[in-house]
PDB file of N, H, CA, C and O in Angstrom:
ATOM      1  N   UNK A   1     -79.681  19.644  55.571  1.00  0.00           N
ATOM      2  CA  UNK A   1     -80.962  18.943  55.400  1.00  0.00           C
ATOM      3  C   UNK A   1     -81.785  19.524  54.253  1.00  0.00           C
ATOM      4  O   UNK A   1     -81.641  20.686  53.874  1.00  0.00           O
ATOM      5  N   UNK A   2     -82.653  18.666  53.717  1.00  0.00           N
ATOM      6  H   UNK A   2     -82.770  17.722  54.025  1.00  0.00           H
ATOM      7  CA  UNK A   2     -83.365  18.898  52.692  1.00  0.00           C
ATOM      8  C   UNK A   2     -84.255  20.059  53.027  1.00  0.00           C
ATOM      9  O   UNK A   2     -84.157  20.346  54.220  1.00  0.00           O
ATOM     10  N   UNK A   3     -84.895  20.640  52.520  1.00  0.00           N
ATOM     11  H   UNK A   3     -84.975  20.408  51.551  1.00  0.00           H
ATOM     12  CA  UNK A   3     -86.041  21.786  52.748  1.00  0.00           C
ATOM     13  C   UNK A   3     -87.434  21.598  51.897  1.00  0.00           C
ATOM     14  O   UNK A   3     -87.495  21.653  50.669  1.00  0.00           O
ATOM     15  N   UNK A   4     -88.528  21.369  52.771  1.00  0.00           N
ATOM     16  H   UNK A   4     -88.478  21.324  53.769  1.00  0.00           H
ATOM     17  CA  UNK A   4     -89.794  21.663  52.182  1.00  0.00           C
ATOM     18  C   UNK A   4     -90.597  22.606  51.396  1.00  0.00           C
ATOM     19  O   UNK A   4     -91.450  23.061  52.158  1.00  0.00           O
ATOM     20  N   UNK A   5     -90.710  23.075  50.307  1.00  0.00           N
ATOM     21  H   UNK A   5     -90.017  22.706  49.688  1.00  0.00           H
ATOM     22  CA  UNK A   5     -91.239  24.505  50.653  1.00  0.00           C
ATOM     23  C   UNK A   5     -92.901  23.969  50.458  1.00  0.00           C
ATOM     24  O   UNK A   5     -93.433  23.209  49.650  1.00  0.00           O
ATOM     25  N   UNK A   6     -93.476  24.868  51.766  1.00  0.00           N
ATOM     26  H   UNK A   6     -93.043  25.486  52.423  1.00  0.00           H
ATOM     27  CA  UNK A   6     -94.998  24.472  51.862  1.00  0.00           C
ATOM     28  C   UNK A   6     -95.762  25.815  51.727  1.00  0.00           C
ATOM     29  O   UNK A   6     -95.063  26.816  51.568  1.00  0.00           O
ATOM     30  N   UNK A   7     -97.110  25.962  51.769  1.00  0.00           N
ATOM     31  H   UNK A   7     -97.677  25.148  51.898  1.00  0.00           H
ATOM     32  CA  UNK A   7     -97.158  27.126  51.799  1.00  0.00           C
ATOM     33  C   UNK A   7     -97.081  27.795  53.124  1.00  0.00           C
ATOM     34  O   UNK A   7     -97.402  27.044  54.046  1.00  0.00           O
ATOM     35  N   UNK A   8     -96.696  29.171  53.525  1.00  0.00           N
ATOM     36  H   UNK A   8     -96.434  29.780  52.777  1.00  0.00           H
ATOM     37  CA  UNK A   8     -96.906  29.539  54.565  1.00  0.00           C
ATOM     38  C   UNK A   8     -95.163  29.383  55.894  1.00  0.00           C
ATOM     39  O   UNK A   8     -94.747  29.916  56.923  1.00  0.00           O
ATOM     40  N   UNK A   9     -94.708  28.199  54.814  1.00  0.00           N
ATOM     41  H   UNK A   9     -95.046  27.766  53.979  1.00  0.00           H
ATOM     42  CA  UNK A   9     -93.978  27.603  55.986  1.00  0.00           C
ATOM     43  C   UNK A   9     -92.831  26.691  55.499  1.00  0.00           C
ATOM     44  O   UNK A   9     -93.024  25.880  54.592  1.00  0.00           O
ATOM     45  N   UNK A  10     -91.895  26.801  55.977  1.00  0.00           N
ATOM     46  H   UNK A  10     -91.738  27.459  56.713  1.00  0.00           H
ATOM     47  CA  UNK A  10     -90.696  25.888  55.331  1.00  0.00           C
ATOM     48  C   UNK A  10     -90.588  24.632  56.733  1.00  0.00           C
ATOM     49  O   UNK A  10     -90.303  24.925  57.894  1.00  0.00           O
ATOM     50  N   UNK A  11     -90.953  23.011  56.134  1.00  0.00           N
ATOM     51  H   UNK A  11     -91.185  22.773  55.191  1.00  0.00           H
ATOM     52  CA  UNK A  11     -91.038  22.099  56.636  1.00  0.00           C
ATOM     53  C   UNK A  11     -89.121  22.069  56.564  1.00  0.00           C
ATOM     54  O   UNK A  11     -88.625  22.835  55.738  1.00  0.00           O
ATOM     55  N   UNK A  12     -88.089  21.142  57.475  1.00  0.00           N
ATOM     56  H   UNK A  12     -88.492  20.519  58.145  1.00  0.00           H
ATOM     57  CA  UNK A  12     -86.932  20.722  57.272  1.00  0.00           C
ATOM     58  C   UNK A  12     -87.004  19.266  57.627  1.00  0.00           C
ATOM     59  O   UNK A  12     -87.416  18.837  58.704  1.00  0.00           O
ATOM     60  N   UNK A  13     -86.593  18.593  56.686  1.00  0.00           N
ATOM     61  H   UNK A  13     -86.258  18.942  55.811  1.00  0.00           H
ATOM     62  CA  UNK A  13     -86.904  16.922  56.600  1.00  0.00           C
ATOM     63  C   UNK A  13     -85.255  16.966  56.580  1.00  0.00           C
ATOM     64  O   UNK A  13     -84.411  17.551  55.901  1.00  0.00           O
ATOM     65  N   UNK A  14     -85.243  16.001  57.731  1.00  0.00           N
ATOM     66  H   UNK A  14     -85.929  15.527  58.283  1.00  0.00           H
ATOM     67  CA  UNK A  14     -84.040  15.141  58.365  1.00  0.00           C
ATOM     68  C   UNK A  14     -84.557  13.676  58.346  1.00  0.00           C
ATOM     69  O   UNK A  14     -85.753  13.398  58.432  1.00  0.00           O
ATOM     70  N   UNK A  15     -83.675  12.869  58.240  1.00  0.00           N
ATOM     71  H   UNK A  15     -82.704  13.095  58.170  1.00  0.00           H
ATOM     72  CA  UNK A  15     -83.495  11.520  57.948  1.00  0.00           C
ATOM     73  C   UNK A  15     -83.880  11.275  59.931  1.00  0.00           C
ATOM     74  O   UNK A  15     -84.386  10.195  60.233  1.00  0.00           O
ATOM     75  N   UNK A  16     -83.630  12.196  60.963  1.00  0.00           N
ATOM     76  H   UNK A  16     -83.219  13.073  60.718  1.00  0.00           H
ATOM     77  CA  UNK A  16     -83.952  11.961  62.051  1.00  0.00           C
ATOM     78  C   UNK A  16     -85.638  12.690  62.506  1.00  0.00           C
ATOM     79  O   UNK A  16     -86.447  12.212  63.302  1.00  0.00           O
ATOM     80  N   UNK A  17     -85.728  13.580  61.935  1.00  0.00           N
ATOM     81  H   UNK A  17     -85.071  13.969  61.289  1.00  0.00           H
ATOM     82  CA  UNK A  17     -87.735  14.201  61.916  1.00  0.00           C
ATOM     83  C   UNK A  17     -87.696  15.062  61.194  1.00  0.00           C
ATOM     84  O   UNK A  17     -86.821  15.751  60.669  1.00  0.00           O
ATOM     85  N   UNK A  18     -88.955  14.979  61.186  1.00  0.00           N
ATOM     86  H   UNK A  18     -89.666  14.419  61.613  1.00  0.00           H
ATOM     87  CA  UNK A  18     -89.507  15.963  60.469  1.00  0.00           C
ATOM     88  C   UNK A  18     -90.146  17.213  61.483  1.00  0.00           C
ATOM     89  O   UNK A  18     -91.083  17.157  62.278  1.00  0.00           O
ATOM     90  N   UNK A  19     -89.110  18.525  61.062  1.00  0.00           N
ATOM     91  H   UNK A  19     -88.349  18.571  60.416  1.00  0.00           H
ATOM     92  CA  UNK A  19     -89.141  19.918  61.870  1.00  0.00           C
ATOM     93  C   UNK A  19     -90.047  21.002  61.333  1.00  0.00           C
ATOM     94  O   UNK A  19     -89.679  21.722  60.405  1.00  0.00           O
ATOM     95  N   UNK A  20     -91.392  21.141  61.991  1.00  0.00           N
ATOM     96  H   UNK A  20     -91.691  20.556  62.745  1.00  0.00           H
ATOM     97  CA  UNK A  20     -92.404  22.253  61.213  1.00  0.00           C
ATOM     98  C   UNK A  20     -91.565  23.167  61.637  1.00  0.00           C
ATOM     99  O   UNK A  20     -90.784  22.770  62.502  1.00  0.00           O
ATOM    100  N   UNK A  21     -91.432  24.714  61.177  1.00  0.00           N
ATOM    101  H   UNK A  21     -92.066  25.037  60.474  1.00  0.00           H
ATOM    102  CA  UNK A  21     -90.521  25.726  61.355  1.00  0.00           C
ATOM    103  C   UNK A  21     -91.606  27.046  60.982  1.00  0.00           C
ATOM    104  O   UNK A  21     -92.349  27.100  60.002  1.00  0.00           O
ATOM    105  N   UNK A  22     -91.476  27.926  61.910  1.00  0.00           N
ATOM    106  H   UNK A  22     -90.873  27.882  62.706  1.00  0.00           H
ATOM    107  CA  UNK A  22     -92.369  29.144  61.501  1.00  0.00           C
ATOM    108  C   UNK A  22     -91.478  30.015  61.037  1.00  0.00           C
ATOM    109  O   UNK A  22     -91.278  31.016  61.726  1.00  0.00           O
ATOM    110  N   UNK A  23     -90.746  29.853  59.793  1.00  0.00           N
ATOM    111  H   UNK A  23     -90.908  29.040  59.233  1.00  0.00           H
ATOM    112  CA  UNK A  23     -90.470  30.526  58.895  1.00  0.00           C
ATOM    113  C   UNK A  23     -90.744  30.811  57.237  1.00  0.00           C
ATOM    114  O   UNK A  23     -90.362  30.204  56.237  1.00  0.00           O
ATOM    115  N   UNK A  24     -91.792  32.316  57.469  1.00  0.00           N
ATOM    116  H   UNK A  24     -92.103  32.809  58.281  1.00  0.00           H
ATOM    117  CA  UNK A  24     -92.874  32.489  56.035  1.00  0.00           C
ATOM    118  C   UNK A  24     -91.593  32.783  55.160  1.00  0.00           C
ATOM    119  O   UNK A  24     -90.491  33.184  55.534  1.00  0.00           O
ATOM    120  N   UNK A  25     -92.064  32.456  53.829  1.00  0.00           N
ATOM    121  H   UNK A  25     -92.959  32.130  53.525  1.00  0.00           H
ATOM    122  CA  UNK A  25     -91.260  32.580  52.885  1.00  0.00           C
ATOM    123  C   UNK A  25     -91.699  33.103  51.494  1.00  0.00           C
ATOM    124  O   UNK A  25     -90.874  33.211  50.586  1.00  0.00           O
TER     125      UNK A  25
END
């Protein structure tokens, strides 16, 4: 899956949801 980078936080965008993830980066 694709990867967000946001701040604070890596969003993972699937064609099935969208996964907030508490992983800082």
């Amino acid at each position: 899956p694709a990867e967000k980078k946001v701040p604070g936080r890596v969003y993972a965008t699937t064609v099935e949801e969208l996964k907030p993830t508490d992983m800082i980066e």
